[in-house]
TORKOL-4160 file (C-alpha; in steps of 0.2 Angstrom, whole numbers, padded with zeros to 4 digits, m for minus):
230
<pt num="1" X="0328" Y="m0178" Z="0356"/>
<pt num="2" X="0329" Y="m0160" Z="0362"/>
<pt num="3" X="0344" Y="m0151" Z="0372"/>
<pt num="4" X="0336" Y="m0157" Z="0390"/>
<pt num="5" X="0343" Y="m0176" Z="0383"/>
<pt num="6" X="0360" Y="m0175" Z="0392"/>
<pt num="7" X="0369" Y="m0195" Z="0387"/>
<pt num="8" X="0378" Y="m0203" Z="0398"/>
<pt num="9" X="0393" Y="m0201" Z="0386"/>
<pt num="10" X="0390" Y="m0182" Z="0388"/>
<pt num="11" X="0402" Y="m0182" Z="0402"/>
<pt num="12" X="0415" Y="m0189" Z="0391"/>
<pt num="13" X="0413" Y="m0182" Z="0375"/>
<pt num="14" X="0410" Y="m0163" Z="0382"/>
<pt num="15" X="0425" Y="m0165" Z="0395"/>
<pt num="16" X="0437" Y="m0153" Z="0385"/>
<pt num="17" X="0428" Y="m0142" Z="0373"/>
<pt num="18" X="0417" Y="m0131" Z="0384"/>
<pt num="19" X="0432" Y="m0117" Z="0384"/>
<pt num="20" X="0439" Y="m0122" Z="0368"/>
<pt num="21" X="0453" Y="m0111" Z="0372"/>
<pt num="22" X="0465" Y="m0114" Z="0359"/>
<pt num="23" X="0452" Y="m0113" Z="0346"/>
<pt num="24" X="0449" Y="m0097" Z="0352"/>
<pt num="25" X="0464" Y="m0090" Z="0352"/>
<pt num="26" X="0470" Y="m0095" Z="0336"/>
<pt num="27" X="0453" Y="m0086" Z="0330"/>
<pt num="28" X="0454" Y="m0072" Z="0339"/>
<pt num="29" X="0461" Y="m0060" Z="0327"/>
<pt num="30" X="0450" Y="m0063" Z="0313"/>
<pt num="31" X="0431" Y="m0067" Z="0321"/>
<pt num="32" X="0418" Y="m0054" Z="0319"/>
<pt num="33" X="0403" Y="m0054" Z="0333"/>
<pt num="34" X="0386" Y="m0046" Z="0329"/>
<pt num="35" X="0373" Y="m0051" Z="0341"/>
<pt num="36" X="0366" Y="m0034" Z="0344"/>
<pt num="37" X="0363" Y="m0025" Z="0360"/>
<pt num="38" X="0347" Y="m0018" Z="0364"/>
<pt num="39" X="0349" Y="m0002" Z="0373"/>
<pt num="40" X="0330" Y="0002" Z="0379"/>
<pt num="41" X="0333" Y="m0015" Z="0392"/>
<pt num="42" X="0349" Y="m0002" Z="0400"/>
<pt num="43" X="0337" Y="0012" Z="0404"/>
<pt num="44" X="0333" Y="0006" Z="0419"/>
<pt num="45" X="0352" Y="0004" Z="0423"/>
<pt num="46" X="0362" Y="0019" Z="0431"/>
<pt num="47" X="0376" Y="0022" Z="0421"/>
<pt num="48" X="0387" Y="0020" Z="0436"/>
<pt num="49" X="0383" Y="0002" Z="0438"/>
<pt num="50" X="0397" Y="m0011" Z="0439"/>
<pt num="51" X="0391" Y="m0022" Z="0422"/>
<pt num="52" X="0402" Y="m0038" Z="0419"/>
<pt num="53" X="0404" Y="m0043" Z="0400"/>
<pt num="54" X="0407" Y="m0060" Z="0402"/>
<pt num="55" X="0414" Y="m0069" Z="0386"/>
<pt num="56" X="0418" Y="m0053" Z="0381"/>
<pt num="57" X="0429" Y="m0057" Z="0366"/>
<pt num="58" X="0437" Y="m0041" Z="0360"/>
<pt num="59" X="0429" Y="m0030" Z="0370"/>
<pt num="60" X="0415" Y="m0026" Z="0357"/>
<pt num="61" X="0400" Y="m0024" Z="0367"/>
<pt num="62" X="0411" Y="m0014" Z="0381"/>
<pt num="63" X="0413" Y="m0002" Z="0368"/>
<pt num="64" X="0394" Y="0002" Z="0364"/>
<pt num="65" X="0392" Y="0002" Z="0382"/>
<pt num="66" X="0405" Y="0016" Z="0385"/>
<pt num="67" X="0400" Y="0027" Z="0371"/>
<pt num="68" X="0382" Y="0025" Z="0380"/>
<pt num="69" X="0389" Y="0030" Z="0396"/>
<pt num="70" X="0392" Y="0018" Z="0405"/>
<pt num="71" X="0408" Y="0019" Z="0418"/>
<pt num="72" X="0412" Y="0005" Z="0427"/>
<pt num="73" X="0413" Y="m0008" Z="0414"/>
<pt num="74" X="0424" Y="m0025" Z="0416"/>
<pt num="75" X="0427" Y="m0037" Z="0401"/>
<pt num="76" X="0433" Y="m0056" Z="0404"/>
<pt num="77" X="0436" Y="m0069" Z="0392"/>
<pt num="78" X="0443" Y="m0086" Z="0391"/>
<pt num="79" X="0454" Y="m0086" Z="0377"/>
<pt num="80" X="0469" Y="m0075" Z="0383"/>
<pt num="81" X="0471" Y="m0070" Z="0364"/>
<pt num="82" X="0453" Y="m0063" Z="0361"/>
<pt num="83" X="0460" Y="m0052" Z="0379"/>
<pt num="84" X="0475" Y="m0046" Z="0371"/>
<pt num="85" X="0466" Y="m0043" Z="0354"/>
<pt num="86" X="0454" Y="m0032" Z="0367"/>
<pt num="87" X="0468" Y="m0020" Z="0376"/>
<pt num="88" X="0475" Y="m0016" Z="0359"/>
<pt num="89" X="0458" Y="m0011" Z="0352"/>
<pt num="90" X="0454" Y="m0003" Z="0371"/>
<pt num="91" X="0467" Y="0001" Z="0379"/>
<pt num="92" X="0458" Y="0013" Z="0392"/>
<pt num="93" X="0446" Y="m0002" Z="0396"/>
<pt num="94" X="0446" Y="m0016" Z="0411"/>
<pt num="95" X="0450" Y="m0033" Z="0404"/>
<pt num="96" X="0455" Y="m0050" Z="0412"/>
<pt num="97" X="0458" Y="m0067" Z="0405"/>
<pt num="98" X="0451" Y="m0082" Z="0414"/>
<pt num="99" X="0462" Y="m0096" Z="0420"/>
<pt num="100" X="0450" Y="m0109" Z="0425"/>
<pt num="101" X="0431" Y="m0105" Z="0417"/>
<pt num="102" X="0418" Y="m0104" Z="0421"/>
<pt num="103" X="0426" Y="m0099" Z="0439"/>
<pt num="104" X="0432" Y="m0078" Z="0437"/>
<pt num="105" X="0440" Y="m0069" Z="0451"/>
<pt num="106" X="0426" Y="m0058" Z="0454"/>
<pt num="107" X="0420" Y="m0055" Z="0471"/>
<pt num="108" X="0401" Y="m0060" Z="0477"/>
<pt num="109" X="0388" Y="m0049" Z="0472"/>
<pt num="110" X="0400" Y="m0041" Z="0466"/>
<pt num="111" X="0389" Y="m0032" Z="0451"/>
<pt num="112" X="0373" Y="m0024" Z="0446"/>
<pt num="113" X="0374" Y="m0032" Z="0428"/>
<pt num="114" X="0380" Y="m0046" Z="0417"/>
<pt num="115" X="0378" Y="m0046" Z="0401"/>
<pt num="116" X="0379" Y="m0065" Z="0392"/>
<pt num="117" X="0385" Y="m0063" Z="0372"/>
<pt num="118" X="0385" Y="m0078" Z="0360"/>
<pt num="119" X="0395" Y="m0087" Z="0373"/>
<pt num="120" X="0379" Y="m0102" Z="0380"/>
<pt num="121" X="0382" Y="m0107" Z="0361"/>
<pt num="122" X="0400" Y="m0111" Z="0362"/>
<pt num="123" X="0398" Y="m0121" Z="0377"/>
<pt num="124" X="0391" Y="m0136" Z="0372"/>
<pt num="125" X="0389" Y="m0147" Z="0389"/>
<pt num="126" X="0372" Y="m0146" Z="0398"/>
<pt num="127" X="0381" Y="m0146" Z="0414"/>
<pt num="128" X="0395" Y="m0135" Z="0411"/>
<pt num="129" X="0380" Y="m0121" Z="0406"/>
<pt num="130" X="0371" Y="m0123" Z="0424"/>
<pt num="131" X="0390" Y="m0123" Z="0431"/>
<pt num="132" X="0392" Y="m0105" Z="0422"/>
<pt num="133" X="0374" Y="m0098" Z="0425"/>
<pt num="134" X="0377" Y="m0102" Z="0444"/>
<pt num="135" X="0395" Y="m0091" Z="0445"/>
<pt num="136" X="0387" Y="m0077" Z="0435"/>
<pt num="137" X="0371" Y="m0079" Z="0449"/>
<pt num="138" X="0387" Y="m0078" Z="0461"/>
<pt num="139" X="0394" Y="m0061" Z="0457"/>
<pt num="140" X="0378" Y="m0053" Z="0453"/>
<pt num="141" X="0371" Y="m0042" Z="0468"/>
<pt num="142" X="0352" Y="m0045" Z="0473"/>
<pt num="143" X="0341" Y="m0040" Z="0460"/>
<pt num="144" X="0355" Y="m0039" Z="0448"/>
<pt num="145" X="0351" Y="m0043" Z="0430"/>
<pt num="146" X="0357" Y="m0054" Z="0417"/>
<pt num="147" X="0356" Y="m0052" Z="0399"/>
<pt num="148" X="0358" Y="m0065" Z="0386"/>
<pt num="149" X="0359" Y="m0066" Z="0370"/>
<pt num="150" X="0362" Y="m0082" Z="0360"/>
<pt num="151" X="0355" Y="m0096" Z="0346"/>
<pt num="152" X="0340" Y="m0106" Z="0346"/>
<pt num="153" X="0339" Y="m0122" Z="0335"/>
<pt num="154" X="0339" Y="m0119" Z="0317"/>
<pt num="155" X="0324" Y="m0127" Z="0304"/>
<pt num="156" X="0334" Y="m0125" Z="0291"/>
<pt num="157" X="0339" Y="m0141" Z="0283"/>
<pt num="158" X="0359" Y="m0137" Z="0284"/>
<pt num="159" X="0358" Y="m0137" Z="0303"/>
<pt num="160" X="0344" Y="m0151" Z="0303"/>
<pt num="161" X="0357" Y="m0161" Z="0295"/>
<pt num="162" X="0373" Y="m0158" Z="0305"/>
<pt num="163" X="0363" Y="m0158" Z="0323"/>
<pt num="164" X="0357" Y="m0177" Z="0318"/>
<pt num="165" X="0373" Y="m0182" Z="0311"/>
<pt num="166" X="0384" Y="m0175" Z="0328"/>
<pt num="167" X="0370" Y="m0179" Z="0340"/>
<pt num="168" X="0373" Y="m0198" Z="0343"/>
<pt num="169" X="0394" Y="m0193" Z="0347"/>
<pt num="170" X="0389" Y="m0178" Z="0360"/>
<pt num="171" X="0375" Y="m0184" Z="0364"/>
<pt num="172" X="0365" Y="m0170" Z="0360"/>
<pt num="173" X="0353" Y="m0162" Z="0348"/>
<pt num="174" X="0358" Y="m0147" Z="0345"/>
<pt num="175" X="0377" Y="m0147" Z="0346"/>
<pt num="176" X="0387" Y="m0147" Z="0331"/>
<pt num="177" X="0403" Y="m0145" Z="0323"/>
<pt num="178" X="0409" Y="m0131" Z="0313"/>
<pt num="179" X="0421" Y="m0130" Z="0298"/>
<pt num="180" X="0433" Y="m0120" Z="0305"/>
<pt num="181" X="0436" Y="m0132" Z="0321"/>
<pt num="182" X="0425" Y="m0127" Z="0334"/>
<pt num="183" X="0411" Y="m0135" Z="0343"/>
<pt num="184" X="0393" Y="m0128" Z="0346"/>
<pt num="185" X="0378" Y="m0129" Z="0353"/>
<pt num="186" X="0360" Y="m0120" Z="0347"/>
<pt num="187" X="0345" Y="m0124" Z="0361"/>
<pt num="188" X="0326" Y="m0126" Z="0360"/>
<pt num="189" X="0318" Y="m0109" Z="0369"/>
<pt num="190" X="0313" Y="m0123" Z="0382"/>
<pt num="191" X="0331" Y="m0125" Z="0388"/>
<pt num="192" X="0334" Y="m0105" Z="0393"/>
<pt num="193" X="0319" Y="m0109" Z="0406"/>
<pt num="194" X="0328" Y="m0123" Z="0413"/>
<pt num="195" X="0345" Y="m0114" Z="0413"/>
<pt num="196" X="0339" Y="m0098" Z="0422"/>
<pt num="197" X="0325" Y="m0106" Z="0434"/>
<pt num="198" X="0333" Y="m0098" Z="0449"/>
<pt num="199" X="0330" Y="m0080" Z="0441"/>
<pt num="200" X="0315" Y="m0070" Z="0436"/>
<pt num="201" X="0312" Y="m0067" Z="0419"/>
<pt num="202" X="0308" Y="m0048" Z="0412"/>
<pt num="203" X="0306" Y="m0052" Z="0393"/>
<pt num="204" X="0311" Y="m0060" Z="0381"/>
<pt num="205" X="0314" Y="m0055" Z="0360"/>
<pt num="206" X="0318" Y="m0066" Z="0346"/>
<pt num="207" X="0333" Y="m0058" Z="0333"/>
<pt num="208" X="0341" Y="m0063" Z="0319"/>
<pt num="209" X="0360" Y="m0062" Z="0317"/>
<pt num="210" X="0372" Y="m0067" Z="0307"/>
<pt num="211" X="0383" Y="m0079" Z="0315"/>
<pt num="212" X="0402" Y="m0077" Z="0316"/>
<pt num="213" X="0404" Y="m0088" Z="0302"/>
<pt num="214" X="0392" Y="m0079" Z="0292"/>
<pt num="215" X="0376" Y="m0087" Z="0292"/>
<pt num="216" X="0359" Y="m0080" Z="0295"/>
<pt num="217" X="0351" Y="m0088" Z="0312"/>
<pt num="218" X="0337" Y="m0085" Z="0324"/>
<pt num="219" X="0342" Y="m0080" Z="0341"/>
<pt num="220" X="0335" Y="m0075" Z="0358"/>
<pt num="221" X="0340" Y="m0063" Z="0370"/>
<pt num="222" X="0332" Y="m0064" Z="0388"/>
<pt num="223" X="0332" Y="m0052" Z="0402"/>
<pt num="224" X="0333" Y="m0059" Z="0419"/>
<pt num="225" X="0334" Y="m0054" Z="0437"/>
<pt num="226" X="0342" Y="m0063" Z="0452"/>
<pt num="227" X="0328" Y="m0062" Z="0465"/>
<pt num="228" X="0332" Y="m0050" Z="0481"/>
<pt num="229" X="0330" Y="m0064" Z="0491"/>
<pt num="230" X="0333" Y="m0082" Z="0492"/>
């Protein structure tokens, strides 16, 4: 069973955790992020670009961007606390909570960049993922890119053991839950290709990061563009 197995019960069982906003919120003030950003992928980027940081959290990666010069920077999140948590940290930045993910007020091609932190492993439905991947696909301009960085499935036998024991209830291999509350999903490299289909890939690097809960994991981060034509 690999993450392309979607259960009829997925439906069900997924319905309310692929925000997890209150989960969120309530971990807002104390969750550290760490997937790194790899600058040499920006090069090409002008440092006047309008780059979204969707799933933002506290504003992090917005940070790094703005110290490398980067101007027109916009941060939305989810979890209204992990916004505020944001505006206190940088209060000279753009930030907006989301009312109803993945939708974002955003206008169509609206930017030259997305960037796409840790947030694929905290939304564990299939079908909420393509749901997301097709509103970021909506604001990005024509030959806008998209960066992602996230989790691939783990061989250790920790994670072995709690993918097979939660994969019968979401229907899922790969999803999990945590011990802290929340719910989450790591993906076979496979499902990145399926996900992103619609765009052209222009490389890909495997990292390893230390997850927000403090374990070592192999990740992937992936470099996209939307085509300049349909």
């Amino acid at each position: 069973m690999t993450g392309f197995s979607q259960a009829p019960r997925e439906a069900s069982a997924m319905s309310n955790l692929d925000s997890q906003v209150p989960y969120w919120d309530a971990a807002a003030a104390t969750k550290t992020f760490t997937h790194p950003l790899h600058l040499p992928w920006l090069d090409g980027i002008s440092r006047h670009a309008a780059i979204l940081d969707y799933g933002c959290g506290y504003g992090r990666i917005m940070k790094e961007l703005e110290q490398r010069g980067f101007g027109n920077l916009t941060g939305v999140d989810a979890s209204p606390e992990m916004i505020s948590r944001a505006r206190r940290l940088h209060p000279t930045m753009r930030f907006a909570a989301l009312e109803a993910p993945p939708a974002s007020p955003c206008p169509d091609a609206g930017f030259d960049a997305v960037l796409l932190f840790a947030v694929l492993t905290c939304v564990p439905g299939g079908e909420a993922q393509h749901r997301l991947i097709a509103e970021l696909n909506r604001i990005l301009k024509p030959g806008g890119i998209i960066y992602i960085s996230d989790l691939l499935l783990q061989d250790d036998e920790r994670n072995r053991s709690r993918y097979g024991r939660h994969a019968d209830h979401y229907g899922s291999y790969g999803v999990f839950e945590t011990g802290d509350g929340a719910v989450c999903r790591h993906h076979p490299r496979e499902w990145f290709s399926t996900l992103l289909a619609g765009f052209q890939t222009i490389d890909t690097r495997t990292i390893t990061v230390p997850t927000m809960n403090g374990h070592e994991s192999t990740g992937i981060q992936i470099l996209a563009r939307k085509p300049t034509s349909p």
